[in-house]
Every structure is written in C-alpha cells, then in structure tokens.
C-alpha positions as CSV (number, residue, x, y, z in Angstrom):
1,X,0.0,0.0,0.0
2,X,1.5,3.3,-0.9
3,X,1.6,5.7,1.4
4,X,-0.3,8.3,-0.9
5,X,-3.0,6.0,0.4
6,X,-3.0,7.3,3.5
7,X,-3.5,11.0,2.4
8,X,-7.0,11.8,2.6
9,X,-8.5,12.9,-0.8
10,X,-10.3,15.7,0.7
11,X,-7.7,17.0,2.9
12,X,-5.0,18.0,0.4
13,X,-5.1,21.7,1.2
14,X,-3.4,20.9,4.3
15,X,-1.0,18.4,3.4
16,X,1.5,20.4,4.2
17,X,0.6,21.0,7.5
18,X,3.5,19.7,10.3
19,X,0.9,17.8,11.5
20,X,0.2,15.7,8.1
21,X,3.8,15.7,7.5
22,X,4.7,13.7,10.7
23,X,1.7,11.8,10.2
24,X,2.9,10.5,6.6
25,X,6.6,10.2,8.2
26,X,4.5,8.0,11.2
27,X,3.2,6.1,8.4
28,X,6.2,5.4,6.3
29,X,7.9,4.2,9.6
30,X,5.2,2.3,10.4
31,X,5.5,0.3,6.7
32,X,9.2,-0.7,7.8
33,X,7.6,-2.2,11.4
34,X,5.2,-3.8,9.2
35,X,7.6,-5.4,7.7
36,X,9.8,-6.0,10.2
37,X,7.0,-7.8,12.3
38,X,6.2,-9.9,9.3
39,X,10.0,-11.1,9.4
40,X,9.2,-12.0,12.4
41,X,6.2,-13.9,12.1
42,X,7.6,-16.1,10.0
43,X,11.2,-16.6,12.1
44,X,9.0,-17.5,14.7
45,X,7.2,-19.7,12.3
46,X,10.1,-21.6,11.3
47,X,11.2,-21.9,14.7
48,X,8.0,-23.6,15.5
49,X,8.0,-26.1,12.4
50,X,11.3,-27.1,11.1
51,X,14.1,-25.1,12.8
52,X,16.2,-27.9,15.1
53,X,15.9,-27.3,19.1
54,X,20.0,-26.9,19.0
55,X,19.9,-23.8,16.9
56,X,17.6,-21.6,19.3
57,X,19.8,-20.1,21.1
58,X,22.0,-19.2,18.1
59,X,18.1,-17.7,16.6
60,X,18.1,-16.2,19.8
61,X,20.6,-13.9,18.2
62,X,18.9,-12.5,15.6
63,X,15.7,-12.3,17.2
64,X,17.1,-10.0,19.4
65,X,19.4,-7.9,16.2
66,X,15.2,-8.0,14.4
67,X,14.3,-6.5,18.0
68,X,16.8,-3.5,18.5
69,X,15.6,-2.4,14.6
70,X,11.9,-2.3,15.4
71,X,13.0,-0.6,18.5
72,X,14.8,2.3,16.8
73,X,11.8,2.3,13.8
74,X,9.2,2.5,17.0
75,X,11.5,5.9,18.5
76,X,11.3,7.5,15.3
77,X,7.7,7.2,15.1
78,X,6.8,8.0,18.5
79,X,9.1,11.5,17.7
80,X,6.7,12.0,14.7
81,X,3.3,11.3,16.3
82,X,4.0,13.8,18.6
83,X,4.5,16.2,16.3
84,X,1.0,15.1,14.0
85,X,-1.1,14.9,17.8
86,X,-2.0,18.4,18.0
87,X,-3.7,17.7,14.7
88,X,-6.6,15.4,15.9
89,X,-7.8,18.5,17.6
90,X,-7.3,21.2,14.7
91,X,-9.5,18.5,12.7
92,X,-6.8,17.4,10.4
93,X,-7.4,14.2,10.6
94,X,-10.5,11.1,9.0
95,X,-11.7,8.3,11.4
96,X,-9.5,5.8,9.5
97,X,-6.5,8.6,10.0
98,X,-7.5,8.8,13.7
99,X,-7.4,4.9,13.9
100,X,-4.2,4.6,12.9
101,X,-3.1,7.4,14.8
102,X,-4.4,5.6,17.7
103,X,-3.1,2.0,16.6
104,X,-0.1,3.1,15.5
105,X,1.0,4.7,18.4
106,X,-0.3,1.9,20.6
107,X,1.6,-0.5,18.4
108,X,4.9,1.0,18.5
109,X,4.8,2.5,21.6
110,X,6.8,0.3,23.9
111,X,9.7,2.4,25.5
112,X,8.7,5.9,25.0
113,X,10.4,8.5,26.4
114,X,12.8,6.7,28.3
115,X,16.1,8.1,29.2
116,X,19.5,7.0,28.0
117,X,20.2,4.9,31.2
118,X,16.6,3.5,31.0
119,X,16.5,3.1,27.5
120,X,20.2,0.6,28.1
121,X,18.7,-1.5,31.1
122,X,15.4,-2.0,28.8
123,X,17.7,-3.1,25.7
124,X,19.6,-5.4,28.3
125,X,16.9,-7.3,30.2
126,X,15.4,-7.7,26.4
127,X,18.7,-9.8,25.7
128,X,18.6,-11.6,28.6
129,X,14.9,-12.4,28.5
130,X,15.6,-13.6,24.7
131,X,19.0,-15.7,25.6
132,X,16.7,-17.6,28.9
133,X,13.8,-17.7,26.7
134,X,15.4,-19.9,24.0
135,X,16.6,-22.0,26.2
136,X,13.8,-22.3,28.7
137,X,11.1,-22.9,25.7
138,X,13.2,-25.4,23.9
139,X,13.5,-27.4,27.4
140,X,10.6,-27.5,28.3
141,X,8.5,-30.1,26.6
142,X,11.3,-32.9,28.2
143,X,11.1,-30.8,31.6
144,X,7.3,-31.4,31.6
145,X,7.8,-35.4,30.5
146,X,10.2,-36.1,33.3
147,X,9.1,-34.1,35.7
148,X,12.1,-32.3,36.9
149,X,9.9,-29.6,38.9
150,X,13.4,-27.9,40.3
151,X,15.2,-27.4,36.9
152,X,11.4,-25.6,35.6
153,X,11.5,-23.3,39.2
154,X,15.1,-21.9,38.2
155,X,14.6,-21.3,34.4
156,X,11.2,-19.4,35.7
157,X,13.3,-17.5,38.1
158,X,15.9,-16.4,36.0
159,X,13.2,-15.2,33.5
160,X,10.9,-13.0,35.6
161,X,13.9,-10.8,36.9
162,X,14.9,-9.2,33.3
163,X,10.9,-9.4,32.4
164,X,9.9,-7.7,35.7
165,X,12.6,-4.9,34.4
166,X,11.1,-4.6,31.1
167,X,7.4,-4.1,32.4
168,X,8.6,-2.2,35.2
169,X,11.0,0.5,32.8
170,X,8.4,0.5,30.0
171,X,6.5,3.7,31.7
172,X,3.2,3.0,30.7
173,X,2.0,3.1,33.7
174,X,2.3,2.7,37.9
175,X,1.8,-0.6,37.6
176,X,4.1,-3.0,36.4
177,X,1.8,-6.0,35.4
178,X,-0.6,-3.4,33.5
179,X,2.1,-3.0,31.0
180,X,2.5,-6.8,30.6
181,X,-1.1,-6.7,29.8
182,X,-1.2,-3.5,27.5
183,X,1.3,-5.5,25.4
184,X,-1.6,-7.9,24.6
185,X,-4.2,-6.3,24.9
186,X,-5.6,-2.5,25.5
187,X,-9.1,-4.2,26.5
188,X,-7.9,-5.2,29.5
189,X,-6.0,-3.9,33.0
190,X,-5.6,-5.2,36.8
191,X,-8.6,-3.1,37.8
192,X,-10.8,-5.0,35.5
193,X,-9.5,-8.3,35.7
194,X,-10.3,-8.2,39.4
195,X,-13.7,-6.8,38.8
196,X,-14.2,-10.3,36.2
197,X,-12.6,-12.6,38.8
198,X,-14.7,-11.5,41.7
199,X,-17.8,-11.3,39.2
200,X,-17.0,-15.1,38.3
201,X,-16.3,-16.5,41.9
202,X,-20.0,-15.0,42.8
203,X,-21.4,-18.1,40.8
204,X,-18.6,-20.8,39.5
205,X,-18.1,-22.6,43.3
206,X,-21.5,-23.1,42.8
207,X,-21.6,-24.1,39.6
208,X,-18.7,-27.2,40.0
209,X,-20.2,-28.1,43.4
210,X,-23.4,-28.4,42.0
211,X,-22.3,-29.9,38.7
212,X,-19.8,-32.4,40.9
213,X,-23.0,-33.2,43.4
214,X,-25.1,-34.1,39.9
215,X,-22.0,-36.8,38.8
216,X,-21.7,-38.2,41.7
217,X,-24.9,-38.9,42.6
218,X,-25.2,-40.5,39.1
219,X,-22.6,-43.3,38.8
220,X,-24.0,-45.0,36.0
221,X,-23.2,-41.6,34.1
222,X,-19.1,-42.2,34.2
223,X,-19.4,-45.7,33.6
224,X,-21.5,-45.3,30.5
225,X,-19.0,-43.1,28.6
226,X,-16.7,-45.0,25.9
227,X,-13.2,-43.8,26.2
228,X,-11.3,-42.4,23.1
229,X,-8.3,-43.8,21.8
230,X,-4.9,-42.1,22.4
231,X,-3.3,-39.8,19.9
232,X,-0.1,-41.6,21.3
233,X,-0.8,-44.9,20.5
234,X,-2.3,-43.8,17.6
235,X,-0.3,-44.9,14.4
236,X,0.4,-41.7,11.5
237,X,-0.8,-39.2,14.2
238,X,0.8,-36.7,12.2
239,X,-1.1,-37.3,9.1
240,X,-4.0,-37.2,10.8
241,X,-3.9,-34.3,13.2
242,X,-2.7,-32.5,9.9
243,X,-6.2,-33.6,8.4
244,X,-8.3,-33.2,11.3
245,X,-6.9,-29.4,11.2
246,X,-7.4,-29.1,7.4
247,X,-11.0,-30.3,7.6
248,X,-12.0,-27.7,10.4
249,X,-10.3,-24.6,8.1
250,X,-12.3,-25.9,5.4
251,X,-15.4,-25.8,7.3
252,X,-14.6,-22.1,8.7
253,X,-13.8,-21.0,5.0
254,X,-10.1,-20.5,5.3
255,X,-8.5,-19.3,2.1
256,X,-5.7,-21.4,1.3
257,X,-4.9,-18.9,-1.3
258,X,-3.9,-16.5,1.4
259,X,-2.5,-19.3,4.4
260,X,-0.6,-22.6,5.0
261,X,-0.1,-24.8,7.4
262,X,2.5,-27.1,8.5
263,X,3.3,-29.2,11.4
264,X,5.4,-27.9,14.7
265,X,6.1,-27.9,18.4
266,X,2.4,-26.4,19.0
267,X,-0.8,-24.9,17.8
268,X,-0.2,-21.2,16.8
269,X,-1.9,-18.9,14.6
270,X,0.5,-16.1,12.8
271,X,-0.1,-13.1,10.5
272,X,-0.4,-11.2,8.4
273,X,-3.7,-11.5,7.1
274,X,-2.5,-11.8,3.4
275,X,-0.1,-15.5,4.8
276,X,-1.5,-17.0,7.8
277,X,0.5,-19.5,9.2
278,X,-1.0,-22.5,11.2
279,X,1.1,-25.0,13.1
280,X,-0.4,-28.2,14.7
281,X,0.9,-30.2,17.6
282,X,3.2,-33.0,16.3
283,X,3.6,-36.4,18.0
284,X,4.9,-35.9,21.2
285,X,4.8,-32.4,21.7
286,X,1.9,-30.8,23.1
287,X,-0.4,-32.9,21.5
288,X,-3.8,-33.5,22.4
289,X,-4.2,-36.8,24.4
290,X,-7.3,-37.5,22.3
291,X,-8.4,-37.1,18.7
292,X,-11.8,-35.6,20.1
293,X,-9.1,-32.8,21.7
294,X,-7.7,-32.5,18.5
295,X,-10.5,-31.7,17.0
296,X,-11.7,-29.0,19.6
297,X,-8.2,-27.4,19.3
298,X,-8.5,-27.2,15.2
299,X,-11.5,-25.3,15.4
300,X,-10.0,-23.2,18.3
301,X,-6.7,-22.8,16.0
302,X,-9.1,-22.3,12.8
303,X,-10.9,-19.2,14.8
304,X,-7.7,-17.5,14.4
305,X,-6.8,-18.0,11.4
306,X,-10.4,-16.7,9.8
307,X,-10.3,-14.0,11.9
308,X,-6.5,-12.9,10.8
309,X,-8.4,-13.3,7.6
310,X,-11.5,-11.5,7.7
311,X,-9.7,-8.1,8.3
312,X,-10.7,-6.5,5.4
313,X,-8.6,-6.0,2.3
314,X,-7.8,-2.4,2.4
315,X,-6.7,-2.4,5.8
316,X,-4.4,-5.1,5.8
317,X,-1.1,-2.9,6.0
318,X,-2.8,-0.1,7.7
319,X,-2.5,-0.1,12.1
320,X,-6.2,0.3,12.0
321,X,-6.3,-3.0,10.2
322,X,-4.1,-4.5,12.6
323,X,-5.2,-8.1,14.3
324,X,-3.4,-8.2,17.1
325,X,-5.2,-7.7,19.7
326,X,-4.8,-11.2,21.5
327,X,-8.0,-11.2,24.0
328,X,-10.0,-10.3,21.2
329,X,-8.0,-13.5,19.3
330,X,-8.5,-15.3,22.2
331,X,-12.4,-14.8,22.1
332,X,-12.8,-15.5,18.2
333,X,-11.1,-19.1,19.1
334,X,-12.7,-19.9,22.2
335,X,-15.7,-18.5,20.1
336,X,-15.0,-21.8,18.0
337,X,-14.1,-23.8,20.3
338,X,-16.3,-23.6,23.1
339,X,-19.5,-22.4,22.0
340,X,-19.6,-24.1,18.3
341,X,-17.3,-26.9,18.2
342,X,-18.6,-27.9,22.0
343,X,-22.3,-27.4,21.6
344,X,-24.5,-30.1,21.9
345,X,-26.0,-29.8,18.9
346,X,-22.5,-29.9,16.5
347,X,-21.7,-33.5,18.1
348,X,-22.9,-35.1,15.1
349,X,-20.8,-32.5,12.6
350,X,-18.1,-33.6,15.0
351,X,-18.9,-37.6,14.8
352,X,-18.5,-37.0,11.3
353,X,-15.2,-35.5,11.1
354,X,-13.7,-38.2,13.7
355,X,-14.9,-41.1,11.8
356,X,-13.7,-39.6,8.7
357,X,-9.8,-38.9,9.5
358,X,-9.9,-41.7,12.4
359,X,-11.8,-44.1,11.4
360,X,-15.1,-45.8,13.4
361,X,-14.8,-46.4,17.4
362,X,-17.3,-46.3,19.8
363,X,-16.3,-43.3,21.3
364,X,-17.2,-41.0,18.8
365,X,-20.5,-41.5,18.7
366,X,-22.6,-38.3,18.7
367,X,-24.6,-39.3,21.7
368,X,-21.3,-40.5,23.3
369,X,-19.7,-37.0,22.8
370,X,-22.3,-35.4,24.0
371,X,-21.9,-37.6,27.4
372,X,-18.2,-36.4,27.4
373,X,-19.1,-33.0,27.4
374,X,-20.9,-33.0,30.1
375,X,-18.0,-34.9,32.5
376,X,-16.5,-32.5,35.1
377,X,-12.6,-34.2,35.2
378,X,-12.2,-32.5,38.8
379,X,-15.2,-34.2,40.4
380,X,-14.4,-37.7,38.8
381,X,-12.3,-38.9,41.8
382,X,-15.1,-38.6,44.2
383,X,-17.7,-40.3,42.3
384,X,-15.3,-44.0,41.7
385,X,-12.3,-45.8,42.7
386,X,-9.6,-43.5,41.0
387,X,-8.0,-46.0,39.2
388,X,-11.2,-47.1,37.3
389,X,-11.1,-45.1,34.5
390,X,-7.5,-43.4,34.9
391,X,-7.3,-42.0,31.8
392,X,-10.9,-40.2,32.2
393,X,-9.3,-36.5,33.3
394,X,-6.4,-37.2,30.4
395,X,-8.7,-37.6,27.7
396,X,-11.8,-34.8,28.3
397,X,-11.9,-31.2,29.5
398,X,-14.4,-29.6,30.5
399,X,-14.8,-25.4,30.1
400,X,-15.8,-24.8,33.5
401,X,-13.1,-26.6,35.0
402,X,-10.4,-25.0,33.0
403,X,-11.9,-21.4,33.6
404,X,-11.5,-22.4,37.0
405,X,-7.6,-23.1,36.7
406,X,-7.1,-19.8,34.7
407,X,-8.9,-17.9,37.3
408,X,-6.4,-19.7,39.5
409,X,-3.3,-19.1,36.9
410,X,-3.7,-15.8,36.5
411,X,-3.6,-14.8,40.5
412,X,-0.9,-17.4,40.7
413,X,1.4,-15.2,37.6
414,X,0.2,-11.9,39.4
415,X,1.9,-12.7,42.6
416,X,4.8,-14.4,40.8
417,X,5.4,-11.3,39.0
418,X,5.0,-8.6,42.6
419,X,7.4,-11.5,44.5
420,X,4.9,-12.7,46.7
421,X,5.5,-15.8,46.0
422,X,8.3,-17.6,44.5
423,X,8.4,-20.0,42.0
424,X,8.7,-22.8,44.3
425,X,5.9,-21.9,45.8
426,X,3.2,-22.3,43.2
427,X,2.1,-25.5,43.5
428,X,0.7,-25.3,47.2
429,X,-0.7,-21.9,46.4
430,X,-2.2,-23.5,43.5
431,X,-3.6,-26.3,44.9
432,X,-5.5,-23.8,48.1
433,X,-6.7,-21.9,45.6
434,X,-8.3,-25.2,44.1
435,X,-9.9,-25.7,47.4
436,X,-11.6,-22.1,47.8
437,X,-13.0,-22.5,44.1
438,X,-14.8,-25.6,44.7
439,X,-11.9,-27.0,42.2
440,X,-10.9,-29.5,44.8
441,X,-12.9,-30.1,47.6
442,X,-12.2,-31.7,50.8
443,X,-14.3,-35.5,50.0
444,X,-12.1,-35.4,46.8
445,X,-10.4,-39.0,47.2
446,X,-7.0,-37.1,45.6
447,X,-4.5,-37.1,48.5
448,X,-2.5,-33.9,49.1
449,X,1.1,-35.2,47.7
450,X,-1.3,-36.4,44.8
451,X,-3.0,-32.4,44.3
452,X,0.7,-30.9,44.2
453,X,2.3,-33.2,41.9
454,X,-1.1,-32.8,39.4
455,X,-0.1,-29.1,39.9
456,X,3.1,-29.3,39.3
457,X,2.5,-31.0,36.0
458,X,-0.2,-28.1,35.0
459,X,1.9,-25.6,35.4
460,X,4.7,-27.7,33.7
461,X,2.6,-27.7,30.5
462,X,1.2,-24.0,30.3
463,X,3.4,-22.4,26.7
464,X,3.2,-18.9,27.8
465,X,6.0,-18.8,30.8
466,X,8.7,-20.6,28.9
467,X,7.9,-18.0,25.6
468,X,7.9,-15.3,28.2
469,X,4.3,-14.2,27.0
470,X,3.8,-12.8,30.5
471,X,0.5,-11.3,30.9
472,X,-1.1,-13.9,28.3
473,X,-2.6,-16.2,30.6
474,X,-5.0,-14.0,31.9
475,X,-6.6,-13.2,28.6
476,X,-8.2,-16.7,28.6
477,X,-11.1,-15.7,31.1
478,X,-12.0,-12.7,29.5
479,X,-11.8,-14.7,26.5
480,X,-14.2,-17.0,27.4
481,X,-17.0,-14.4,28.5
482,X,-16.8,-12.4,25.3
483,X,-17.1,-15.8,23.3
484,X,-20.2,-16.5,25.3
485,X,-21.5,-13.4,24.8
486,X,-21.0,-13.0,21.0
487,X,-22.5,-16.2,20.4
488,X,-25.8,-15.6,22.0
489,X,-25.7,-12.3,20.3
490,X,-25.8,-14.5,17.6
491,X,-28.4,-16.4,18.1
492,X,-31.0,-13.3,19.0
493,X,-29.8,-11.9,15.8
494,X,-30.0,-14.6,13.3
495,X,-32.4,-17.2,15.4
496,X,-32.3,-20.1,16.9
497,X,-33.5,-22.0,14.4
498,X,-30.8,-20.3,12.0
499,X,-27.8,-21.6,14.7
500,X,-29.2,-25.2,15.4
501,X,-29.6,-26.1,11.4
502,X,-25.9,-25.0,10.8
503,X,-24.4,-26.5,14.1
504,X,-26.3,-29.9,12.9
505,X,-24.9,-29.7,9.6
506,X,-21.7,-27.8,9.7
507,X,-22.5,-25.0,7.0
508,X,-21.4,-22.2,8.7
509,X,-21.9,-19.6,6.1
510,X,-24.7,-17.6,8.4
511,X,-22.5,-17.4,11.5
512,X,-19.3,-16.2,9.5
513,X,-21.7,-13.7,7.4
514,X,-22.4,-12.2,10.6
515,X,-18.9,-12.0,12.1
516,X,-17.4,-10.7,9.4
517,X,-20.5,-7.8,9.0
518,X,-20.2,-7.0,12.7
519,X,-16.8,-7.4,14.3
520,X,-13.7,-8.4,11.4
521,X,-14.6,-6.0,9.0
522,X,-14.5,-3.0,11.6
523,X,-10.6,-3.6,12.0
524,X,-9.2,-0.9,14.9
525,X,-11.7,1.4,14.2
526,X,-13.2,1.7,17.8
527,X,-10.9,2.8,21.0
528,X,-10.8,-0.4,22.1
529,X,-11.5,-4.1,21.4
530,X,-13.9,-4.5,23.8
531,X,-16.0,-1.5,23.1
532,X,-16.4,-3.2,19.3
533,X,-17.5,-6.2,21.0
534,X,-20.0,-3.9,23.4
535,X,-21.1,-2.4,20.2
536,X,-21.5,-5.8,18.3
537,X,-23.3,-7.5,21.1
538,X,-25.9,-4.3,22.1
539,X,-24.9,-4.0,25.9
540,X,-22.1,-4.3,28.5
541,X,-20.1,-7.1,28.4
542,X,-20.8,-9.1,31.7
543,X,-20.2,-13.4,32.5
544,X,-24.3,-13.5,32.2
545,X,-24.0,-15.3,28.9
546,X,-21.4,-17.6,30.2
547,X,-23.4,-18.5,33.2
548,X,-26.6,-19.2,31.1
549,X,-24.4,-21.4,28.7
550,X,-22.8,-23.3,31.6
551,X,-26.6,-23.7,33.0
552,X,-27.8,-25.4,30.0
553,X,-25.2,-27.4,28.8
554,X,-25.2,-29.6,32.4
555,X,-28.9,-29.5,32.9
556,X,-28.5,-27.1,36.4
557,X,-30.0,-24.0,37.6
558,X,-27.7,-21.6,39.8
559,X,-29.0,-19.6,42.8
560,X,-28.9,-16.1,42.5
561,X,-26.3,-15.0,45.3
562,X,-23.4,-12.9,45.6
563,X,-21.4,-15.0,47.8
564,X,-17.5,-15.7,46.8
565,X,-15.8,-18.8,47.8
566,X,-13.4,-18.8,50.1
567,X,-12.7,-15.4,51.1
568,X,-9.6,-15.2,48.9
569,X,-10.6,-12.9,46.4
570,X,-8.8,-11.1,43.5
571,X,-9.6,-7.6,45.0
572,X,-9.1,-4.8,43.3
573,X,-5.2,-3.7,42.7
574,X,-4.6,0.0,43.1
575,X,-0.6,1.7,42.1
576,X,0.7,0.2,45.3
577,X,0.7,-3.2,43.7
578,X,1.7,-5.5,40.8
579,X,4.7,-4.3,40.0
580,X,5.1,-1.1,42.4
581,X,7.0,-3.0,45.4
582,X,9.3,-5.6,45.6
583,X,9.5,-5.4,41.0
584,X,10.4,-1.5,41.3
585,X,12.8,-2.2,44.8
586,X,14.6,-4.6,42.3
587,X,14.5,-1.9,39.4
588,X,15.5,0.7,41.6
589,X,18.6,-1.0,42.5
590,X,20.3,-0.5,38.8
C-alpha cells in the first residue's frame, strides 16, 4: 500500500501541514515495522515447524538484532506522532486517519520517552529475556515429560527478573503488570481483571459443586461413557492431526490462497492476514491426548486464522487493520471452540469428522460425545475408585473446569510477577486456591502429595511462561466471556432456528456472514476491542452469557447470590501493587 494512500483525498489543502507531515513520516515508519513484524512472524514460524531445538539459542541472536531495529523504527515514530497529535484537535485528521493514529501509536509505543540509562537497562533485560527464553522454551517439553519440577522453578526465576525490568522500565503506567497486559491487549487492565474474577467467583463454586454433586450422585453416568483412543498410541498421528486441522479450516472457509499450514512444536496462529501460518501439535509435543481434543483445538486454531483473515482487504497494512489484539483473538477461538465446536447440537458434525480422518470407534458416537461433554474431570475422583477409569481426566476437559484453573493461573502469575511468592511456591498456592474455588474439595479421594504433583504437571505444561508471554494467561477468562456473549448475540440476531440447522450440519456460512459484518470487517476502528465487542453485542459485556451457557449445557440451575468462595478474592489492585513493590525495589537497585 503506498503511502499516498493514507493521504485523505479531501484533505489535500493541508498536506503540508506539520501535522500531516509527521503523520505520513509515522506512516512510512510504520510500513518498515510492518515489515519487520512480518519477518518476524515467519522466524517465529520456522522456529516452530522445522528449525532444530539446537539452533535456538544461536536464533536467539537474531531475534534480538530483528528486536533492537523495530526498536529504533518504534522511536522515530513515536518522535513523529508527537509532532501530528495536536492535529486530531485542529481536525486534520479522518476516522481511519485517527485509527491509525491511535493503533499506530499503541503499536509502536513500547519504551517511550525513556532516558539513556533506561532506554540501556530495557535493551539489556530484552537480551537476557531472549537468551533464557530460548533456552527455557526449547527445554521445556522434556522438563514437563520427566518431571524435573526444580530445573522448571530456576529457568522461571531467572526469566521474571529481566521481564519484571522490562514491564517495570516501560512507563506506561504505575503498575508494572498493567504493561504486561497492555502489550496484549488494551481491552484489559488489573482493575478490570479483578472486577471479572470477583464477578466469576460469585457463581462458578456453585456451579462445579453443583455440577460435581449431579455426577456423583449418578454413577451410571461415568461408567456409561466410551473412552477415546490415544493420539499416542495412535499410528500416522501426524497425518492425521494434519487432516483433522485441514477439515475444520475448510469448514470455517479458510482461504488457502492467502494461508498454510505445516506441522510444529504447537498450535499457533501467525499473521499477516495476506499469509496466515498455522502450526499443529506433532507427536509428542503438546499434543492433544485424544483425537476428540484435537478436533476441539482445530476449530480453536481455525478461529484464528479466519479471523486474521476476515480483516478486510484495504486495511491489511494499515494499524487500523491491525489483528493483534490477543484477547480479542483469544475470544474469536474460544468462540470456535467452546461455543460451536462444544455445543451439543454440533456433536454429530463432530462424529462426522472423527470417523472420517480416524476411522469408526465407539467413542465417537454423537450421543457419546455429547456424554463427554458434560464430564466435570475434577469431580471424577469422588464419584469411583480413581483408578477405574484413569485415563478419564487425560482424555476430556471440561470449560468450567479450565476457567476455574485460569482464574487460579492468573492470581498465581500476578503474585509471581510482585514476589509474593516464588516459583517454588506455586504449586501449594495452587492447589488452596483449588480448594476455595470448589476445584478440589475436601471429599475429593486425591490425597495432598497427589494435588501438588497434578499441579506441578499443570503448570509444567502451560506455553506462555517458557515463551515469556507474561501477561497472556489472563486473557483466557475474559476470552471466554466475550465468546459466550457474541455467540448468543448470535443467536438473537439470526435465530435459533438459524444456529441449530448450521451446528447440525456444519454450513457455517450464516455465523461467518455475521462476524465478518459486525466485528472483522470494523478492524481498529473503535478505542478499544472491547468497546467493538459492546457495540456488536448491544450492551455491556458481563459473564451472564457464560453462566446461562454453563446452566444449559449440564442441565442445572444456579441460585442467585453474591457470595464468593473462600474469602480469597482477586480484589481490586490500586498503584501500590503488581509491579510497584518488591519489581520497582529490584528496578531501583540498577
């Protein structure tokens, strides 16, 4: 896109304005971060799919040289959006110009105005959080296979320091952890990620006691489900999870004209819109135990890519056009995933698919699916002899079990990263926090030494630390919600009716019309993320929809109360936390 694009039409008698000037020179330096990022995308990409574990540190390297340049490119524009500013009020400016005003000085934003000695110890915890991150990430998968919980607590260690100095230098705000959240997301701060987790803890104890009391009082429930197979044991997994993944893009219209895929070291989703990369989970790293969870994670994979895809043409190379807001990324694929690809009524779309790439087992039978669904992994133990069906909690998940141990991983990173606790210490935090969410409960036949080594392996497996994504975990909740609420926004707009015929048959075209009309095809165009999604939806975004899901999928009905489990509540952080004590002692010591 040249940047004559840029230059509105009906603006030309002040293109010489300082203003305009600095905004073209924003724009041009914004085309070389385009680029740059793109780079990027695709070293990461062939780090993730064919690039040897050996050669990541040496990567490491040149990561960090493709860092410094988008650093220096990011000054430079900063310099000149100061200068076009006082234009937005002089009405110099279109939306689409004001949008990428906005985005562009979101985007590029990271370390401005630091001073010289700042701007060295940011540049210097950057290189050591690259050098520990390659080597942390590419240990990690065998850390998590053999257990070795002491080797993962000093790799963690050594990694929060230089990130803690990052955050903390960045100057984006009082609060250190903010800024590891602004670099995912601007929908989302520590103010109102305490006001979600104290708005989810006033219903989902409830929800997993009363969904755990309904399993165990219904044994014959457990012992009627048909386990799946094992990816592990299942020969040419490869091959297969490569078709499962293709089938589901085809079914959510990907473009393979403008995308590829390949096989790597995990699921991930990469832009730009124009070549979307998707990698799937090999054999043996990260995989899914189950094919049945890898066909949940190839529709929550595919609701990235169509997103990345559905920004409209003309924006691609524009910051208004930019995708990257990861909560809202995170709430197109749980959008996928949990409320289309784990819906009741798309079992038999999902029957389908299994027996075609699998072949026939008992286990994927619609009505069998739609059993597994409703399972609640945590509450098993109670309801039979734990070594009955062993394999049960391996080979389903349930959603409101896992929003209960991202409500729980996300206070667990945000006391990591103030040093309230230590590395060593998550596992027994962990597991109490289990215990005040109605996770775990005290007739659970799981012994202690049993709940801390189950913990231990959780945290073992979460992607984000390792990568140093900091501040990604906590997306997931408000993730969730949004997905919850978008889809019943869908259903009021285009019926029910309308949702059950293309959930029963997999033609999806009504669902995607209506995404791409309301939310992709709006870009960066609103402040924020989540006022598009308040605007798409018609009202405030709350965890109503979620509730209601939750409350028909497992045939219960929650009392209205506004109690919270446990007493150990999120509550609300103010400038005197999360990155203003013991992270800004330790900056303050350079």
């Amino acid at each position: 896109v040249s940047v004559l694009y840029w230059r509105p039409r009906t603006m030309s008698a002040n293109a010489a304005h300082p203003a305009r000037v600095a905004y073209r020179r924003m724009m041009e330096c914004y085309q070389v971060y385009n680029t740059l990022q793109m780079t990027a995308a695709t070293l990461e990409f062939d780090s993730m799919t064919r690039m040897p574990a050996a050669a990541k540190e040496a990567r490491s390297g040149a990561s960090f040289a493709l860092m410094t340049q988008l650093n220096n490119v990011c000054r430079e524009a900063v310099q000149q959006y100061k200068i076009a500013l006082p234009g937005v009020d002089q009405d110099l400016f279109d939306r689409l110009e004001l949008a990428n005003l906005r985005e562009g000085s979101r985007e590029m934003w990271a370390t401005r105005d630091l001073a010289p000695q700042d701007q060295q110890a940011y540049i210097g915890a950057m290189q050591q959080r690259q050098t520990i991150v390659a080597s942390f990430s590419a240990a990690a998968p065998s850390l998590a296979h053999s257990g070795d919980w002491a080797l993962y607590c000093k790799y963690l260690g050594d990694l929060i320091r230089p990130v803690r100095t990052m955050l903390v230098t960045m100057n984006r705000g009082e609060r250190g952890y903010d800024n590891a959240l602004k670099g995912h997301t601007t929908s989302l701060d520590l103010d109102s990620l305490a006001k979600l987790d104290l708005e989810l803890r006033s219903w989902l104890p409830q929800l997993l006691k009363k969904v755990g009391d309904k399993q165990r009082d219904d044994p014959a429930f457990l012992e009627s489900i048909v386990m799946p197979p094992s990816n592990r044991a299942e020969p040419a997994t490869d091959v297969k999870t490569e078709a499962m993944v293709r089938e589901a893009l085809d079914m959510l219209r990907f473009d393979w004209k403008r995308g590829q895929l390949a096989g790597g070291r995990g699921f991930v989703t990469l832009p730009p819109a124009n070549d979307v990369k998707v990698a799937y989970s090999r054999n043996g790293a990260n995989l899914a135990a189950s094919p049945i969870g890898t066909l949940y994670g190839a529709f929550h994979e595919g609701g990235h890519a169509v997103y990345e895809q559905g920004v409209p043409a003309h924006l691609w190379e524009l910051p208004a056009g930019l995708a990257d807001c990861k909560l809202f990324h995170e709430g197109m694929s749980h959008l996928f995933e949990v409320w289309l690809a784990r819906d009741p009524r798309f079992q038999d779309v999902a029957s389908d698919l299994l027996t075609q790439v699998y072949g026939e087992h008992d286990a994927f039978a619609p009505d069998n699916l739609r059993r597994l669904l409703r399972v609640l992994p945590s509450a098993a133990a109670r309801n039979k002899d734990e070594d009955a069906k062993p394999t049960l909690a391996t080979h389903t998940r349930s959603d409101p079990d896992t929003l209960a141990q991202l409500l729980i991983t996300t206070r667990l990173e945000i006391e990591l990263f103030d040093g309230t606790i230590q590395p060593e210490d998550l596992p027994t935090r962990m597991v109490s926090l289990q215990s005040q969410l109605n996770y775990r409960r005290a007739d659970s036949a799981t012994t202690e030494k049993t709940a801390i080594d189950n913990a231990k392996a959780s945290l073992m497996g979460n992607q984000q630390w390792p990568s140093g994504q900091f501040g990604y975990i906590p997306l997931y909740v408000p993730a969730i919600v949004w997905a919850a609420q978008i889809g019943e926004a869908i259903t009021h707009e285009l019926g029910d009716d309308t949702i059950t015929q293309a959930m029963n048959t997999g033609e999806l075209g009504p669902i995607l019309g209506w995404l791409s009309d309301k939310l992709w095809s709006q870009g960066r165009l609103y402040e924020t993320q989540h006022d598009l999604v308040h605007m798409a939806t018609g009202r405030p975004i709350t965890t109503d929809a979620l509730r209601r899901l939750f409350e028909a999928r497992y045939g219960i009905t929650l009392d209205d109360t506004t109690t919270v489990a446990g007493g150990d509540v999120l509550e609300p952080l103010n400038a005197g936390t999360a990155g203003s004590g013991s992270a800004r002692a330790a900056a303050g010591k350079r």
